[in-house]
N, C-alpha and C positions, 0 to 999 in steps of 0.2 A: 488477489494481488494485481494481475491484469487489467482489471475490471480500477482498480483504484489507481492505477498509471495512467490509464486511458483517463480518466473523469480530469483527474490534476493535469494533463497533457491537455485538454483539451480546453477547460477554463484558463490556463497558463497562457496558449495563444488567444483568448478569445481578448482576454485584459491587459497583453504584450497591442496587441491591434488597435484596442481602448486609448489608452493610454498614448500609444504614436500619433495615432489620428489626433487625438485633442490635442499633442503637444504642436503639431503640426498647422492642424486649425487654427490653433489661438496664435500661434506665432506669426503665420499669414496676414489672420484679418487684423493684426493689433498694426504688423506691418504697412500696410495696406491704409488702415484707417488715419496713422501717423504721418504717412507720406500725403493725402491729398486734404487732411489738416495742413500740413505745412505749407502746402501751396492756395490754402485758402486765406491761412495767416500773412502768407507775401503779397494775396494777391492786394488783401486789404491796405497792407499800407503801401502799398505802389498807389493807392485810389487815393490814399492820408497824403503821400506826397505829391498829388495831382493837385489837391484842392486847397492846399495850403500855402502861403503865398511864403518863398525862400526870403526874401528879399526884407519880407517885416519881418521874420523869425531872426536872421542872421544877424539883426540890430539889436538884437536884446542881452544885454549882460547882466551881472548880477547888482541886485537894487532896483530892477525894473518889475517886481511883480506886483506891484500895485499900480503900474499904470495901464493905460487904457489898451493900447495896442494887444500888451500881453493876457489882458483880459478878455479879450477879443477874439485875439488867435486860443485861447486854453478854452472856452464857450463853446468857439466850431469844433474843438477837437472831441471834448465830453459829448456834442450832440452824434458827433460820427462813432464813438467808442456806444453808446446807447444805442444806436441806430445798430450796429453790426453785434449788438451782442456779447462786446469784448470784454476784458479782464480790467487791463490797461492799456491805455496808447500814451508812448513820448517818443520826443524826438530830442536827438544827441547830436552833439557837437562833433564835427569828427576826432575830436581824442576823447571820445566818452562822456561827457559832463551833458548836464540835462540843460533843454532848452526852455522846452514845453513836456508839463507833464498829468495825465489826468487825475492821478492821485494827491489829495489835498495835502497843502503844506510842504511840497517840494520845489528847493530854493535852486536857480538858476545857478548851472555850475557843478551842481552835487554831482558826484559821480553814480553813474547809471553800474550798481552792482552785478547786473545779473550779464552786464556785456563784457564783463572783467573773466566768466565763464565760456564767453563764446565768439572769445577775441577771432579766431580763424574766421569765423561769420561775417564778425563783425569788417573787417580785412577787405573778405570776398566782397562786400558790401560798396565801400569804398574804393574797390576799382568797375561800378557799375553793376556790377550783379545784382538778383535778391538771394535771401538765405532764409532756412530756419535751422532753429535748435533741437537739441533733444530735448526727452521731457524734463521737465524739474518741476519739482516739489513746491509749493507756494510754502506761506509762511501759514495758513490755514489749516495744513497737510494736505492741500487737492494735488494733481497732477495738471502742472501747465506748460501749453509751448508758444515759443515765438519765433514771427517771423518778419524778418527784415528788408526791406527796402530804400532805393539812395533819394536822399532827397537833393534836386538838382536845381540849379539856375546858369542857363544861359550854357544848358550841356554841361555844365562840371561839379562834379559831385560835393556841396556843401555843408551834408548831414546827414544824417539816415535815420530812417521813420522805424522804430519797436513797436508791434503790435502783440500783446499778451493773452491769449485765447485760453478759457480753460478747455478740456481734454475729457468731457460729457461723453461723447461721442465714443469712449474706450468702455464709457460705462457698459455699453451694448457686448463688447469680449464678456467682461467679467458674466454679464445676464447668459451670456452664452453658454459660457465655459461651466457655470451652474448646472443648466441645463445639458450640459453632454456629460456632466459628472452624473447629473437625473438618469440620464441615457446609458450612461456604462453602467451603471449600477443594476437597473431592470434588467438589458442585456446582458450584464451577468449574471443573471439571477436566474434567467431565461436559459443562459448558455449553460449551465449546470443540471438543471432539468434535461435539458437534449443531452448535455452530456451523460447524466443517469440512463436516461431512456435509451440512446445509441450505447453505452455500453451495456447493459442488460440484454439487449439484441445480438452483439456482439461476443459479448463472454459467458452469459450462458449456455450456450451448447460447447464453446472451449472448457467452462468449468466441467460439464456432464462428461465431457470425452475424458477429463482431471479424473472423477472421481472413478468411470469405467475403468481407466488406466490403473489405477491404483487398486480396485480388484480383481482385475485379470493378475499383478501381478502376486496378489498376497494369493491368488489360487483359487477365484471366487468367480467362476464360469458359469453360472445360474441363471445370471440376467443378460436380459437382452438390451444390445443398445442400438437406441432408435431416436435417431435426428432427420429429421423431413429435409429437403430441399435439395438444390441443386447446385451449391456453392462447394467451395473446396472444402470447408468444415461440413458439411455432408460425405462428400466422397471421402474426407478423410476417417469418419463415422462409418461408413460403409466398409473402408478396409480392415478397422479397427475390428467390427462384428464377423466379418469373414475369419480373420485370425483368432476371435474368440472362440468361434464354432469349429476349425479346426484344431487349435489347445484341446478343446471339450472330446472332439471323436478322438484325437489321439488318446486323450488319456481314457477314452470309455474303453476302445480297444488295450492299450496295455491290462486296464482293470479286468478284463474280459478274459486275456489270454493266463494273465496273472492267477484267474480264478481256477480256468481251465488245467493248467497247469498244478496246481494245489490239490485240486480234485482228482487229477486223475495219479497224483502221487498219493494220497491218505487212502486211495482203496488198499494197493499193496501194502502198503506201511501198517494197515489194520492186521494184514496177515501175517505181517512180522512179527507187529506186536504180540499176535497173539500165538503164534506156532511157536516162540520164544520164552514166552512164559511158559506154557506147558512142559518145555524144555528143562525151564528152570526148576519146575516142580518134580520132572520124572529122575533126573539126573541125583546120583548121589556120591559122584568123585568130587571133592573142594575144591579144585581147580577146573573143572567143565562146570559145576555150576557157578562159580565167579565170574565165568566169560560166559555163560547164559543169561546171566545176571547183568553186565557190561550192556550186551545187546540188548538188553529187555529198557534199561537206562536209555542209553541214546537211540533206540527209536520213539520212548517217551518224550523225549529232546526233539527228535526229529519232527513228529507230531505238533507237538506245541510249535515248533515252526511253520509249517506248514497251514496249522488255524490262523498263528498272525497274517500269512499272506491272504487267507481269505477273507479275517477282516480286515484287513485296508483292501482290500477291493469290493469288497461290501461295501454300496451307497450306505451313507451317514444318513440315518432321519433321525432328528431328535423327537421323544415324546414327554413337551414338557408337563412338570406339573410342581406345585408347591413342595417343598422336600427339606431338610434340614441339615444343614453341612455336616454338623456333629455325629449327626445317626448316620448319615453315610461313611463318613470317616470310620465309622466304630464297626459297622462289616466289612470295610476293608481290612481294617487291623484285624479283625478277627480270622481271615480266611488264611493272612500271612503271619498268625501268632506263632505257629510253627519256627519259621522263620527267623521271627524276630529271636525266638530265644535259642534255635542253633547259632544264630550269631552275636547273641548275648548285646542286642539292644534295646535302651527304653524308651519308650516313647510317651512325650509332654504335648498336652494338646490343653488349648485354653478359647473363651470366646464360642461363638456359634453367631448362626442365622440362615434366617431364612429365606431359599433362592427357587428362582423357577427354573427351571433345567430339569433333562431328561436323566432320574439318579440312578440310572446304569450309566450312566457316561462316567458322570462323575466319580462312580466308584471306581471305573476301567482306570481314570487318571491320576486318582488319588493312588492305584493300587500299582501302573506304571513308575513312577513318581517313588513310590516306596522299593517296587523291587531294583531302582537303580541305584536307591540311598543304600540298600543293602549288600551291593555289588558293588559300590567303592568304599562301605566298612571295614575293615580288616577283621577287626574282633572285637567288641566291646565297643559303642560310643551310641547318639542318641537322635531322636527324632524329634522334630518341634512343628508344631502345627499349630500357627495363632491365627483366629479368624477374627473379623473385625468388620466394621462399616462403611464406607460413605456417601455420598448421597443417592446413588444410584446403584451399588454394586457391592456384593459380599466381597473383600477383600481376603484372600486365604494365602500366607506366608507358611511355603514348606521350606525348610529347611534340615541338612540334617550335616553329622562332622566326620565326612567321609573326606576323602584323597584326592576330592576337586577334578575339573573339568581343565583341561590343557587349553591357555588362553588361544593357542593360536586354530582352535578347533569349535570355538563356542558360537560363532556365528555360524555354525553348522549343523547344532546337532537339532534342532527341528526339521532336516532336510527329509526326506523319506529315502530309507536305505543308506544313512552314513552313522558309521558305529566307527569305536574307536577300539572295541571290542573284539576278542580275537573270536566269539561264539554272539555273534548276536546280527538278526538284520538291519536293525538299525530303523524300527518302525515303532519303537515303543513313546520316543517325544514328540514324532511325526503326528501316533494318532491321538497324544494330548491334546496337541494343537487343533486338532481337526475337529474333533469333540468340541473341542471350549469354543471353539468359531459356528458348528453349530447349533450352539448355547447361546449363543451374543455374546460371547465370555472372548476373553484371551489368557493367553501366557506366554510369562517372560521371564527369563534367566535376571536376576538380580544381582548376584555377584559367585562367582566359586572361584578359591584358593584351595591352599593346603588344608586350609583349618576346614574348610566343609564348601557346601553348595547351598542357596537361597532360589528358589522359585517363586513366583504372585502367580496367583490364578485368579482373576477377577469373573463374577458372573453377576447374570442381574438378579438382585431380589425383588422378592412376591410382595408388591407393595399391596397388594386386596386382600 
């Protein structure tokens, strides 16, 4: 997730950058190219109204285009329009109507359209100024501009010279602006790549501290974590493995004292057990042997607790090997047939397969698993055990229709040492769980109500 913010954060500014610069660039150089266009267009016809005589223009009205004079003045104008490269060149009356014009067939008087657009120009023009226009659109679809200059005799403004230039010179933006879309594009393309590469640098060892993090805390102190360098994501790998190592000794210690303590209670509880029974057997009042018998019970009780505390402090090693759900299942049920039938339940199993996993675990959790469905039966009801597939893992549904798991207690009972039990330590789903983890397997509560309790136990099957 990191790793995919950083890459999109990263090409987000590279093409926010892209994109301002060209908006910027092209706006500049169109700017730019526009303005000393415009003064290339004034300057030309300030040169048109240098070399043009006001004096024979000013005599011509309309009916005059077949004679010589106007023939004469529209000759120099086409060689100057040719010479400069132009579009068109005329020259206007000062209320707009055409004098001289290079384009064929235009009658003396027509009004000049395109100055009907740029009357302020035209205006400026008129009290001595030059101008040009903005661009406009010819009738071809090109982009052209013009620019204006007074045409004068004797100091006083008599007409103004239009010079129509097309806007070639913009072609260069558009080649441009091609080319920096060329440009964003590879550097985007570019930018994505470093950005993979800078996040892989980056969030790989934040993902390894991720997944460390996430088995320190399901209780998976085994591995070591190791990130080289001398960056804060080092130091912060270095604290992370400090607290790993001490998690690991605390609990080696608790499992240590836990042991010790087991051990040094099962010696005397041996000599209970058994100076108790003898007791049981010498004695023959029915009430001293009922309370010999009492005692002979709960240090059997006592015992069996006692073992559970040595195995959960017994290191877990699994020894796996091919094994078949079914036939485990069926010596568990077999050890607790007793059982099942002082408490008058039956048990439905359906499915099988076959898993790798060490099948003393399995049977430990199968046989867990049952003595709890037993413990919230009352009398009479039943056991179900569907095994099944999927791609990777025996899938096993225990269920059974006991008096259910108190919701407000169910994210608890994998804890080690929490029962809700008024005789129990509360180590029997603890060491399911522990088992099935290591198996590669897990388990997980499904649903429990009034009507019963659902477990999965997921493990891997022996695909060879």
């Amino acid at each position: 997730m990191i790793r995919k913010r950083l890459i999109i954060l990263f090409v987000l500014q590279i093409a926010l950058v892209l994109v301002l610069s060209g908006i910027y660039l092209r706006y500049s150089l169109q700017n730019t190219l526009e303005d000393e266009l415009g003064k290339k267009l004034e300057n030309i016809a300030a040169i048109v109204a240098v070399q043009m005589d006001p004096s024979l223009i000013t005599l011509l009205g309309p009916g005059d285009e077949e004679t010589r004079i106007y023939n004469n003045l529209r000759q120099t104008l086409l060689g100057i329009r040719l010479a400069a490269k132009m579009k068109r060149i005329v020259i206007l009356t000062p209320a707009g109507g055409i004098w001289l014009d290079t384009e064929p067939g235009t009658m003396i008087g027509t009004v000049y359209l395109q100055g009907q657009f740029n009357r302020s120009e035209m205006e400026s023009v008129l009290q001595g100024r030059m101008a040009s226009s903005i661009l406009f659109r010819g009738n071809d679809g090109r982009l052209y501009k013009s620019g204006y200059a007074p045409l004068k005799k004797d100091l006083q403004v008599v007409g103004i010279v239009a010079v129509e230039g097309g806007v070639e010179s913009l072609a260069i933006v558009n080649t441009m602006q091609r080319r920096l879309v060329q440009i964003g594009i590879v550097s985007l393309l570019f930018s994505v790549v470093l950005a993979v590469f800078t996040s892989n640098r980056l969030t790989a060892p934040l993902q390894k501290l991720q997944q460390s993090a996430q088995k320190i805390a399901r209780g998976k102190l085994d591995q070591e974590i190791a990130i080289k360098g001398k960056d804060e994501i080092a130091f912060l790998a270095q604290t992370m493995e400090e607290m790993r190592k001490a998690i690991l000794q605390r609990d080696e210690r608790q499992k240590a004292m836990l042991a010790g303590v087991a051990h040094e209670i099962r010696n005397p509880l041996g000599g209970i057990e058994l100076f108790s029974g003898l007791l049981h057997d010498e004695l023959t009042d029915p009430e001293q042997k009922s309370n010999a018998e009492k005692i002979l019970k709960e240090s059997k009780n006592l015992k069996t607790l006692v073992q559970n505390f040595l195995d959960f402090a017994r290191p877990i090693v699994a020894r796996k090997e091919s094994c078949s759900v079914r036939t485990v299942w069926s010596e568990a049920e077999q050890l607790l047939s007793h059982e099942f039938e002082k408490k008058n339940v039956a048990v439905d199993i359906s499915g099988d397969a076959r898993v790798f996993v060490d099948p003393q675990h399995l049977k430990q959790i199968f046989m867990n698993l049952a003595i709890n469905a037993l413990q919230a039966i009352s009398d009479g009801g039943y056991i179900t055990v569907k095994i099944s597939e999927n791609e990777n893992n025996a899938v096993i549904s225990f269920s059974d229709t006991g008096s259910g798991i108190s919701p407000g207690i169910q994210k608890d009972i994998f804890e080690p040492f929490f029962s809700s039990k008024e005789k129990g330590l509360g180590l029997g789903l603890a060491m399911c769980k522990m088992m099935a983890e290591q198996n590669s397997g897990t388990i997980q509560l499904v649903k429990s109500n009034e009507q019963g309790t659902t477990f999965n136990v997921q493990l891997p099957l022996n695909k060879s």
